[in-house]
One Martini backbone bead per residue (centre of mass of N, CA, C, O) as a GRO file, in nm:
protein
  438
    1UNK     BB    1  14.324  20.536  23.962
    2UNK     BB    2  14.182  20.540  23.675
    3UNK     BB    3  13.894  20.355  23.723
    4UNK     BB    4  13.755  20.466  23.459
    5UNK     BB    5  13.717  20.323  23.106
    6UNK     BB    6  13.500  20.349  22.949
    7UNK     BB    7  13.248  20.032  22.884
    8UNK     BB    8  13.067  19.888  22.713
    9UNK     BB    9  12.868  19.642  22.848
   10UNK     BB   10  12.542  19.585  22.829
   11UNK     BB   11  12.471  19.607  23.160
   12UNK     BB   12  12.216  19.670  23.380
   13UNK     BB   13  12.461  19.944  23.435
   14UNK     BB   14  12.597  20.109  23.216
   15UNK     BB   15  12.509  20.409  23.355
   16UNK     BB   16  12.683  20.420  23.601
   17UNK     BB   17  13.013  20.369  23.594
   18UNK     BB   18  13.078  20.695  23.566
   19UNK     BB   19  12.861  20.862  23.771
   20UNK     BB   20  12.923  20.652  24.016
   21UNK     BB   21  13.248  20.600  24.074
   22UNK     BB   22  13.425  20.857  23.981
   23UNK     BB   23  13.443  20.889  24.322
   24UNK     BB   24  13.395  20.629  24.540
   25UNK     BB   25  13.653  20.504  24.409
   26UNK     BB   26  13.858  20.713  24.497
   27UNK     BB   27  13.807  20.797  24.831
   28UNK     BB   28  13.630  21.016  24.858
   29UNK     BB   29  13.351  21.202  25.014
   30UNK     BB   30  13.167  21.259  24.838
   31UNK     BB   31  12.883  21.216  24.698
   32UNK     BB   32  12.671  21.106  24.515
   33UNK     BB   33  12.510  21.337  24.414
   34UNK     BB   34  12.795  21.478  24.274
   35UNK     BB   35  12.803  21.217  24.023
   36UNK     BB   36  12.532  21.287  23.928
   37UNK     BB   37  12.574  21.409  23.683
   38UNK     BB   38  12.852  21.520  23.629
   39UNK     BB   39  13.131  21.645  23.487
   40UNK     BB   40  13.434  21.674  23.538
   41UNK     BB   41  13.452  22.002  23.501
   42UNK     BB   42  13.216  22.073  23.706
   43UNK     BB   43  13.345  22.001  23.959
   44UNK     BB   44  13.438  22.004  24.264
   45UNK     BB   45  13.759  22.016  24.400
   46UNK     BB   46  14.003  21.904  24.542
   47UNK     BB   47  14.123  21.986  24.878
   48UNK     BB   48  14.459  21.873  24.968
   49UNK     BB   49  14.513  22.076  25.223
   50UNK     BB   50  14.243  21.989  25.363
   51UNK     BB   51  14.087  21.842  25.545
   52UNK     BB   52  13.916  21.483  25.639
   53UNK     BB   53  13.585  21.407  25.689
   54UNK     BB   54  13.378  21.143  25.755
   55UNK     BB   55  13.031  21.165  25.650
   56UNK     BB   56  12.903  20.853  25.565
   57UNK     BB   57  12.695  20.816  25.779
   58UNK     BB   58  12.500  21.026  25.795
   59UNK     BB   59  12.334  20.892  25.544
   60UNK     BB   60  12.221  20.690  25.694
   61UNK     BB   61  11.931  20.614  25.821
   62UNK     BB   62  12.047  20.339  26.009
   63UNK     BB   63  12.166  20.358  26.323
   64UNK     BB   64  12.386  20.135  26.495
   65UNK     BB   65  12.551  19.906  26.757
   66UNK     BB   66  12.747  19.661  26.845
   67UNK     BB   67  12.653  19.658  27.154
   68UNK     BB   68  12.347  19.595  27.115
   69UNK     BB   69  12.508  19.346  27.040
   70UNK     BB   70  12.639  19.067  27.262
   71UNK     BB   71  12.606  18.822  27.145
   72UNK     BB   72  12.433  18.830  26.845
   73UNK     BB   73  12.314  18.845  26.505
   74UNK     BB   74  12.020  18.902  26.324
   75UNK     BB   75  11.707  18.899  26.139
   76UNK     BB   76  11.546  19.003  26.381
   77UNK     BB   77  11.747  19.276  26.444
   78UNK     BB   78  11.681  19.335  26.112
   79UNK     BB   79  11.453  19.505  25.857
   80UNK     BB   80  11.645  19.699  25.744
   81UNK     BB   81  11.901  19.941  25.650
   82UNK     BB   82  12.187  19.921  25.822
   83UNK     BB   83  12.435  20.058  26.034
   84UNK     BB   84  12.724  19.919  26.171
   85UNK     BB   85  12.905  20.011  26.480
   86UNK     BB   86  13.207  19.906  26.523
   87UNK     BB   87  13.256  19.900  26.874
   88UNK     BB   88  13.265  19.588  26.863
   89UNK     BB   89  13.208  19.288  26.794
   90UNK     BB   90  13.056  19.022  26.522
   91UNK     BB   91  12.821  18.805  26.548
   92UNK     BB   92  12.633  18.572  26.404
   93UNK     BB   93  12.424  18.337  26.506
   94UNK     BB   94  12.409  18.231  26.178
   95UNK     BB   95  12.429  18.080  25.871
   96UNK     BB   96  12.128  18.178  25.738
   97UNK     BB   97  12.160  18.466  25.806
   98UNK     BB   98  12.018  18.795  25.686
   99UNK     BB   99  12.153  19.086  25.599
  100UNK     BB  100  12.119  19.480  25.566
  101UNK     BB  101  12.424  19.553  25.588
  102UNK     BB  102  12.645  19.787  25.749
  103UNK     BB  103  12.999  19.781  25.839
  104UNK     BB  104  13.138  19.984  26.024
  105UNK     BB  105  13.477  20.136  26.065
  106UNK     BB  106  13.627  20.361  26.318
  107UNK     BB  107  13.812  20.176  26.437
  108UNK     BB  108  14.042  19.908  26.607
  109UNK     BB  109  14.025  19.577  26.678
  110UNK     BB  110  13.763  19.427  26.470
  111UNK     BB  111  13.535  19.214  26.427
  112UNK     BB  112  13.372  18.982  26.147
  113UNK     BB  113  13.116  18.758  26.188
  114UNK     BB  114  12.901  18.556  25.982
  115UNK     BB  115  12.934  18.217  26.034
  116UNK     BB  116  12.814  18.204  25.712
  117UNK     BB  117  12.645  18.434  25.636
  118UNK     BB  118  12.473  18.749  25.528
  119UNK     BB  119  12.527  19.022  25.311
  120UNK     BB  120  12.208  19.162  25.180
  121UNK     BB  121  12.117  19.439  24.910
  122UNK     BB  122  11.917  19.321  24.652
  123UNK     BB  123  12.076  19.411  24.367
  124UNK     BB  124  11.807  19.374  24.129
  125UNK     BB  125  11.607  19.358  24.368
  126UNK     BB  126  11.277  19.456  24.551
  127UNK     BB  127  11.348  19.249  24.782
  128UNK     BB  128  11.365  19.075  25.133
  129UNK     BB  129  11.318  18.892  25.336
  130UNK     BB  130  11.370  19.113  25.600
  131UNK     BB  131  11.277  19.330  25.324
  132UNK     BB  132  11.408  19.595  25.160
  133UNK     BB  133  11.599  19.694  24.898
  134UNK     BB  134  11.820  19.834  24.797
  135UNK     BB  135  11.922  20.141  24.585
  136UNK     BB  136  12.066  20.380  24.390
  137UNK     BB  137  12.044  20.586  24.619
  138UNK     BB  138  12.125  20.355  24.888
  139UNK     BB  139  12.463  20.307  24.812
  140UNK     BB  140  12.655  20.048  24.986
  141UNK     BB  141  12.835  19.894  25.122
  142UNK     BB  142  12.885  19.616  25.331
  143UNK     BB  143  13.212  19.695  25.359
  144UNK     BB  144  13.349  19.955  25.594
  145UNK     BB  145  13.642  20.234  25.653
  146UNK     BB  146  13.688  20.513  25.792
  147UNK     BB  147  13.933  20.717  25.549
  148UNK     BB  148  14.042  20.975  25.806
  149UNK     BB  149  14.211  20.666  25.874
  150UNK     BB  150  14.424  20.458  26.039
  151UNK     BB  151  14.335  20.119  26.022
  152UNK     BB  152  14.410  19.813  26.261
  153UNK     BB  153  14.293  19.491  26.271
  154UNK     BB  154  14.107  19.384  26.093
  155UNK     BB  155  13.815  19.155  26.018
  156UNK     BB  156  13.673  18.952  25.818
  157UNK     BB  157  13.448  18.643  25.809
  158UNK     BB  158  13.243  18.412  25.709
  159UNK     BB  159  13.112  18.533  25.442
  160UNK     BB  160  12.817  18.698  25.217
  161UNK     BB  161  12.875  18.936  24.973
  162UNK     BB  162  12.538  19.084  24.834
  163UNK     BB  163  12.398  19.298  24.637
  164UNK     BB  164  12.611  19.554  24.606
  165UNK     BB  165  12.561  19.910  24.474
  166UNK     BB  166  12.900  19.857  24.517
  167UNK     BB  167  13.098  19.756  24.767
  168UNK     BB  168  13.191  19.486  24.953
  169UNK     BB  169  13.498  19.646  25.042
  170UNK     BB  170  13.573  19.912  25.205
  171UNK     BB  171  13.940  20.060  25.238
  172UNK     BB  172  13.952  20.349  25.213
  173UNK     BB  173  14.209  20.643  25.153
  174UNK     BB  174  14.242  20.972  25.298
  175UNK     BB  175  14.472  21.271  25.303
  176UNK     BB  176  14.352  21.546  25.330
  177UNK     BB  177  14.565  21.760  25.498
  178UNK     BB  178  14.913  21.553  25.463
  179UNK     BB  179  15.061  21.660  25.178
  180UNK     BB  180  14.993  21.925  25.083
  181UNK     BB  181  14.879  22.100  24.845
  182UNK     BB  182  14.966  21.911  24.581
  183UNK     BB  183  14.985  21.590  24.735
  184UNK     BB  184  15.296  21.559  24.756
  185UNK     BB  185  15.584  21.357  24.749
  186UNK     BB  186  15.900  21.382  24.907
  187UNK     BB  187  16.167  21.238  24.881
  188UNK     BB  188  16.233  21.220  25.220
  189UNK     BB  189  15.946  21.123  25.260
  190UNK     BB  190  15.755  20.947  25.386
  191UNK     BB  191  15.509  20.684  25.383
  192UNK     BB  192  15.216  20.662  25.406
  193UNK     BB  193  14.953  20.550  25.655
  194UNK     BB  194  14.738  20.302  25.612
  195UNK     BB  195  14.547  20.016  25.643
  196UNK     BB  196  14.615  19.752  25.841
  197UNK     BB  197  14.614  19.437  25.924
  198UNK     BB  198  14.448  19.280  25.724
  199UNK     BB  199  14.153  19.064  25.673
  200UNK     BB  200  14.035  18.854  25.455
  201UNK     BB  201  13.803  18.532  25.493
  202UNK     BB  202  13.584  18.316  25.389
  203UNK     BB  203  13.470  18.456  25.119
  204UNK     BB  204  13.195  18.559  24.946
  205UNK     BB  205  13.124  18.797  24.626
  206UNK     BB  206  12.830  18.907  24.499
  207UNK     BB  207  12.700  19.112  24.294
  208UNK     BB  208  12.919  19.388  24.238
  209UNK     BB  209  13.104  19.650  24.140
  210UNK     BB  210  13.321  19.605  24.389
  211UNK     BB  211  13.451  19.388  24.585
  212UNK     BB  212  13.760  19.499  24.628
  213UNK     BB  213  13.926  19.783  24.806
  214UNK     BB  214  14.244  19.947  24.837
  215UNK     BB  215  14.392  20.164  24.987
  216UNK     BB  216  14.597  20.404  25.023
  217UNK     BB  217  14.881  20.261  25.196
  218UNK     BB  218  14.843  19.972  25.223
  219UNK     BB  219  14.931  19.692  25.531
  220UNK     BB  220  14.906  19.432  25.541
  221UNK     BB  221  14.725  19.171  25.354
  222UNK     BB  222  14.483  18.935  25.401
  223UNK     BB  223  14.324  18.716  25.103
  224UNK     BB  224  14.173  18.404  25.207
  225UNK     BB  225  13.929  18.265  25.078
  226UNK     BB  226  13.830  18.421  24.796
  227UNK     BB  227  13.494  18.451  24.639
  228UNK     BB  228  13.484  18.637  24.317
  229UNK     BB  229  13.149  18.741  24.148
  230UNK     BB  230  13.000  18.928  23.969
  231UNK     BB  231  13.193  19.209  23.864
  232UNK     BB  232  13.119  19.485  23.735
  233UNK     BB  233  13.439  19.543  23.754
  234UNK     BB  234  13.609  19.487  24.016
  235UNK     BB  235  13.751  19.259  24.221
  236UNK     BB  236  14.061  19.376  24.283
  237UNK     BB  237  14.190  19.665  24.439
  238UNK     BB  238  14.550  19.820  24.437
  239UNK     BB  239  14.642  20.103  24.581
  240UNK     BB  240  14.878  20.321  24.634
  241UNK     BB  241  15.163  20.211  24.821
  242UNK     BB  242  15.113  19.924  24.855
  243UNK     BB  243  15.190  19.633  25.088
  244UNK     BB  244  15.145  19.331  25.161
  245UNK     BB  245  14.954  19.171  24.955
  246UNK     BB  246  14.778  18.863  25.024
  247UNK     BB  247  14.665  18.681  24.758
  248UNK     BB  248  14.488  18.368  24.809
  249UNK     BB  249  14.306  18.073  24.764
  250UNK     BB  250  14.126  18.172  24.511
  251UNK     BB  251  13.816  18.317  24.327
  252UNK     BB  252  13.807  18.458  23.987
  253UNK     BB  253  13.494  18.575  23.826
  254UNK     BB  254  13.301  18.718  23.599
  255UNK     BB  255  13.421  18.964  23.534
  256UNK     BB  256  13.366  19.273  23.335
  257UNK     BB  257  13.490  19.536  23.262
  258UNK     BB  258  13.776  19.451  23.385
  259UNK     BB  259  13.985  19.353  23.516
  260UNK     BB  260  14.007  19.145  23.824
  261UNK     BB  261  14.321  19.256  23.902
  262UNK     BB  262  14.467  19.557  24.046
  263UNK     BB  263  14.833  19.672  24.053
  264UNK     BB  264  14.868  19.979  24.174
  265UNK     BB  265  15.149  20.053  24.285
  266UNK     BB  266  15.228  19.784  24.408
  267UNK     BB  267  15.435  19.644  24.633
  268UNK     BB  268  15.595  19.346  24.779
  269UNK     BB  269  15.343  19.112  24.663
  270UNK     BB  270  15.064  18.825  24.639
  271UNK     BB  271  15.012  18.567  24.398
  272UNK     BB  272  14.829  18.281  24.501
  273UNK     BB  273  14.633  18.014  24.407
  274UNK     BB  274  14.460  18.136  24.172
  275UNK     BB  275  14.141  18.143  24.014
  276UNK     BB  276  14.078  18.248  23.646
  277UNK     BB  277  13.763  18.308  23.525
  278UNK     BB  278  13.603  18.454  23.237
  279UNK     BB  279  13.729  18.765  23.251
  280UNK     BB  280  13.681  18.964  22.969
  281UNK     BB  281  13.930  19.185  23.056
  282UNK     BB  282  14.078  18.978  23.270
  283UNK     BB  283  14.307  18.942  23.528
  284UNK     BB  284  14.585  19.067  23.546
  285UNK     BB  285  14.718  19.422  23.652
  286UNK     BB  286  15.051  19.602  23.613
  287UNK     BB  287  15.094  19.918  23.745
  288UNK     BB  288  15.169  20.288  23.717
  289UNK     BB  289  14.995  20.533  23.753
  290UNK     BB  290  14.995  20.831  23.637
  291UNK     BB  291  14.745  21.034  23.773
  292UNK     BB  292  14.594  21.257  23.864
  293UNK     BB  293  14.445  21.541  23.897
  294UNK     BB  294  14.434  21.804  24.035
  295UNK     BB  295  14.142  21.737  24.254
  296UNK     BB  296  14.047  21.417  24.251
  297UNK     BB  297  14.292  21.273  24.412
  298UNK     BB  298  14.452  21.172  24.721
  299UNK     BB  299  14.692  21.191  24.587
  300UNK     BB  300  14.837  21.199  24.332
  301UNK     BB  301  15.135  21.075  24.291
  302UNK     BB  302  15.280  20.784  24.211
  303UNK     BB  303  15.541  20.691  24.442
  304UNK     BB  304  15.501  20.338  24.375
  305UNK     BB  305  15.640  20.104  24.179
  306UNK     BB  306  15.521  19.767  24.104
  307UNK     BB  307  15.735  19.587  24.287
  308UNK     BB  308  15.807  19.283  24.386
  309UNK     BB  309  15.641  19.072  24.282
  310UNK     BB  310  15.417  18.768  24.334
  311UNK     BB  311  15.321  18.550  24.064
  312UNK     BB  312  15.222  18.185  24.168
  313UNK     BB  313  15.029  17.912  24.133
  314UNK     BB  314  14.840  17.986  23.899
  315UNK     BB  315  14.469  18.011  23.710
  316UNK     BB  316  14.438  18.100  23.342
  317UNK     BB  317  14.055  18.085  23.192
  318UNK     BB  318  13.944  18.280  23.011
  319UNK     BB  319  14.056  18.597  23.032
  320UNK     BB  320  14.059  18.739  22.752
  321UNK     BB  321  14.237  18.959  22.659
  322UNK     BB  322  14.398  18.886  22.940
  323UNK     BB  323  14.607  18.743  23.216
  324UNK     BB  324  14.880  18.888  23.224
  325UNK     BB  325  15.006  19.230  23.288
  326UNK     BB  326  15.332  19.394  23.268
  327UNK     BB  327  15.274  19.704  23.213
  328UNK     BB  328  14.957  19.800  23.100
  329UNK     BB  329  15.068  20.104  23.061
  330UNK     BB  330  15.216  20.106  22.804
  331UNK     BB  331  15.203  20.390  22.593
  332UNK     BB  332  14.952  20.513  22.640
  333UNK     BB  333  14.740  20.745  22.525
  334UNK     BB  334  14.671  21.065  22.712
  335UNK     BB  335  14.420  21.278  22.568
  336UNK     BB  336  14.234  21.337  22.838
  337UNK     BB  337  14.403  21.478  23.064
  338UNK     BB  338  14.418  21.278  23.340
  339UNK     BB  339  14.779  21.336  23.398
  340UNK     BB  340  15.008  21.463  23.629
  341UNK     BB  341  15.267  21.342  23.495
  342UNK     BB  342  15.132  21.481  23.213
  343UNK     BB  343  15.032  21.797  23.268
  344UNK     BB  344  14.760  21.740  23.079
  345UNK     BB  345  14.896  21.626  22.847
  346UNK     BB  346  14.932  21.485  22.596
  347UNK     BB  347  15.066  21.115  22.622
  348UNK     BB  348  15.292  20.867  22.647
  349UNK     BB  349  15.306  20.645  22.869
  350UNK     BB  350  15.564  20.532  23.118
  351UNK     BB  351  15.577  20.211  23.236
  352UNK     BB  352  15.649  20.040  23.545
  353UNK     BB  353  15.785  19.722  23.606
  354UNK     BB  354  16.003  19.567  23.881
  355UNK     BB  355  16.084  19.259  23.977
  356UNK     BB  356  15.909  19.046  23.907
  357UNK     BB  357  15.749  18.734  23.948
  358UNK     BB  358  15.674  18.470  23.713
  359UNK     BB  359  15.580  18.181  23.815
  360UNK     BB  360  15.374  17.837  23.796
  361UNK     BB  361  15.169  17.876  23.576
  362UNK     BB  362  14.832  17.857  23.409
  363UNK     BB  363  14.738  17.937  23.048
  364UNK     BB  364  14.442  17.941  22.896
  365UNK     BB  365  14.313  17.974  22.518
  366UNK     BB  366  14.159  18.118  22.250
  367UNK     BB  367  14.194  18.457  22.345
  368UNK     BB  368  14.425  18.676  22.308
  369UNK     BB  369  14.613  18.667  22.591
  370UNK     BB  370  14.816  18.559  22.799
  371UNK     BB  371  15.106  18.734  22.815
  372UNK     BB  372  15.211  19.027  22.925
  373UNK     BB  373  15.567  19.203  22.901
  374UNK     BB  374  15.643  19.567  22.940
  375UNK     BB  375  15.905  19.569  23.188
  376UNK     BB  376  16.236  19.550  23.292
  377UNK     BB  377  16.337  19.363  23.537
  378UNK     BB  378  16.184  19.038  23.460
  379UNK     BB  379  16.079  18.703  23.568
  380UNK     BB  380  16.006  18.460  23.357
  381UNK     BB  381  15.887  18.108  23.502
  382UNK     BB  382  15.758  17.768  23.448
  383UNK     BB  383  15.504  17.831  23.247
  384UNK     BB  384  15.193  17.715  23.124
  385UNK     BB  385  15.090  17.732  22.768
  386UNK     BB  386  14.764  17.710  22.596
  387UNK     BB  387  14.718  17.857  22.281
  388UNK     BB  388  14.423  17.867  22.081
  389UNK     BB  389  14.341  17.962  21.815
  390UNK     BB  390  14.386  18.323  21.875
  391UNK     BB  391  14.592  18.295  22.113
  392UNK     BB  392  14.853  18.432  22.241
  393UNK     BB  393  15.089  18.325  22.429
  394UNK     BB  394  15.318  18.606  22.399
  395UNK     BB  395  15.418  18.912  22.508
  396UNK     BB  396  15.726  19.112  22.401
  397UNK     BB  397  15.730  19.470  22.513
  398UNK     BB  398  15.670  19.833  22.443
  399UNK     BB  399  15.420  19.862  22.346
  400UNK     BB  400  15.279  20.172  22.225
  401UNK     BB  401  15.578  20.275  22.139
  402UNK     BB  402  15.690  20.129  21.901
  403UNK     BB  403  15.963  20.083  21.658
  404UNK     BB  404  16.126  20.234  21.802
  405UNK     BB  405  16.499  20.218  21.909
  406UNK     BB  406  16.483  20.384  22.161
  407UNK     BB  407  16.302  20.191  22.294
  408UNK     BB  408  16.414  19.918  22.519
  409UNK     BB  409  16.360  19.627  22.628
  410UNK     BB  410  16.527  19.521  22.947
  411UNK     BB  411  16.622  19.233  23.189
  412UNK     BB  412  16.462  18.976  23.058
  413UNK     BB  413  16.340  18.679  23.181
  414UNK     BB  414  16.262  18.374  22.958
  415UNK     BB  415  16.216  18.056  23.139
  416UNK     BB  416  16.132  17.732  23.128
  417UNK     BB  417  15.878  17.747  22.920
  418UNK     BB  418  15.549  17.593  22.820
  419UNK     BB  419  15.460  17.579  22.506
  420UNK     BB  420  15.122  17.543  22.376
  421UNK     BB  421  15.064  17.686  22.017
  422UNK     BB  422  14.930  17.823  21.704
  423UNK     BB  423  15.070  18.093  21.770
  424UNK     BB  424  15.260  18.328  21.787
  425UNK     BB  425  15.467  18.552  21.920
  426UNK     BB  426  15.508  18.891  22.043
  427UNK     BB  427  15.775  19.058  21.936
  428UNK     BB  428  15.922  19.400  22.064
  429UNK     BB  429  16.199  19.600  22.126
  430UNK     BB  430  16.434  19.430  22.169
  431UNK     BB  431  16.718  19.365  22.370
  432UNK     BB  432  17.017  19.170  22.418
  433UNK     BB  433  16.894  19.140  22.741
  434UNK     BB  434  16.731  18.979  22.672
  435UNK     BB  435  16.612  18.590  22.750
  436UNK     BB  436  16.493  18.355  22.575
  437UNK     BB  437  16.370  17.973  22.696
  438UNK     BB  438  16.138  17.752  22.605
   0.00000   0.00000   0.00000
């Protein structure tokens, strides 16, 4: 997933970002401890052939089971940090209430009910009415699904997910010893099955590392007025192989450290009707990641470029970087050895991103670009940018490969655009099968 390019980002855990993410964000098992002070080359590999078994309940100091709440579950019910083993369905009393829970996802076919109420971890705060708040060591996602199984049929709905120093809902798949010795799958091999038929809806999000993560190869996601703020890094990551991914009627707001929502490799898929304000570092980043190396995270290589995908009837207001760039890794120099598909040597990689539609949207912008779009065929159409003082109105181009006329983006139309900008557009590499029209 490549999900940290470490940016110093100046803001209250600046020091987090890598030596904490670097792991729980891949969806490994790997405990936390195993990430503090530990560096790329010292970590013990992942052994991509071995079974692998789900131990992070053990973790929790305090486990209930949601059968224990039959009728609902309250304030008065929770004292600390407790997780919460969803055997049963749960739903909270009231609107009020606030509890320092996670709920833990082991089965398939169960519901979380939070009523209106809320579940904070009080990251960054002492205290919280019900108890103690979480701490740096005792790191937990507000709602998690467990990742060495495929679960279908969950919903999380009518909640505030706050202060949680992790993920709001982590919904990772690992895969360990279902893909062969080195991770990869065969050209006739079937597409594993992560995670399906997931809902997430009438949610806020507040205050966390990252809101939703989507594992390698989820099925049918429903994402509907989900409102996530201040997420310390990504707001929703949508991760290899994943398809059927609906983010619809949403706000996404000021996101700090990456774009607001990665499309990594995800085909598909359908982003509309939301609202994308002041996220720092982008709106939305469509790319198909070039893959880490063997034994960092189970597969390796994404085997699916993010085609497909249907991004229509959102608004993009001052969202830094850019609002939307399809193949946002194109040409990128991984001089780090990263990637699989570059066996580990530098190398400018080429991003795949094709057949996407781009339709409808509305970007607003004094900095950065509105549009980036830098592999084709894909359709802009119908689009209006209003780009003042720094902004770039839109970009096609085949990104950092440079002048060379031996790669030229082909088969991209962009038509019926409005754009209202102070400087020009940046245009490089195109071939004659390029289109504008606006």
């Amino acid at each position: 997933m490549n999900i940290f390019n470490p940016i110093a980002s100046g803001t209250r855990h600046q020091g987090l970002v890598k030596t904490q993410l670097l792991l729980l964000l891949s969806g490994t098992a790997l405990s936390l401890t195993a990430c503090i002070g530990i560096t790329h080359a010292e970590r013990e590999p992942i052994n991509c052939a071995l079974p692998h078994v789900d131990e992070r309940l053990a973790e929790c100091t305090n486990i209930r089971h949601a059968s224990e709440f039959p009728g609902c579950l309250s304030t008065a019910d929770i004292t600390e940090h407790t997780c919460i083993v969803m055997d049963a369905d749960v739903s909270f009393c009231s609107a009020t209430d606030s509890l320092p829970i996670t709920a833990y996802f082991d089965r398939s076919e169960r519901t979380l009910d939070c009523a209106g109420g809320t579940i904070d971890h009080g990251w960054g705060r002492t205290s919280l009415p019900g108890g103690t708040a979480t701490t740096e060591a005792r790191r937990k996602p507000a709602v998690r699904l467990q990742d060495d199984r495929s679960l279908s049929d969950i919903t999380v709905q009518n909640c505030t997910l706050r202060g949680t120093n992790h993920m709001g809902i982590q919904a990772t798949r690992f895969f360990g010893g279902e893909l062969g010795a080195d991770g990869k799958l065969g050209e006739d091999e079937p597409l594993p099955i992560g995670h399906r038929n997931l809902t997430f809806k009438n949610l806020t999000i507040q205050d966390v590392i990252t809101g939703i993560y989507l594992g390698n190869f989820s099925e049918d996601v429903s994402i509907d007025n989900v409102n996530i703020d201040n997420s310390e890094r990504i707001a929703i990551y949508s991760d290899s192989g994943s398809h059927g991914v609906r983010i619809t009627n949403s706000i996404i707001s000021n996101n700090l450290t990456r774009e607001a929502i990665a499309i990594d490799s995800t085909y598909d898929s359908e982003i509309s009707n939301t609202l994308f304000v002041n996220n720092r570092e982008g709106g939305i980043n469509v790319y198909q990641n070039c893959g880490e190396l063997l034994g960092i995270v189970c597969p390796v290589i994404r085997a699916t470029p993010p085609n497909n995908n249907r991004i229509n009837d959102n608004r993009f207001v001052n969202t830094g970087i850019t609002g939307l760039q399809i193949a946002s890794r194109q040409g990128r120099n991984h001089s780090l050895g990263w990637c699989a598909t570059l066996n580990g040597l530098p190398g400018k990689f080429t991003d795949t991103s094709e057949g996407n539609v781009v339709s409808g949207n509305t970007f607003v912008c004094n900095e950065g670009t509105s549009l980036v779009v830098q592999d084709g065929p894909n359709i802009v159409s119908n689009n209006t940018i209003v780009a003042r003082d720094n902004c770039i109105p839109y970009e096609i181009s085949t990104g950092g490969l440079g002048g060379s006329r031996r790669s030229l983006l082909d088969g991209l139309h962009f038509l019926d655009n409005h754009v209202d900008a102070t400087r020009p557009p940046r245009l490089r590499n195109l071939s004659n099968a390029v289109i504008i029209d606006d």
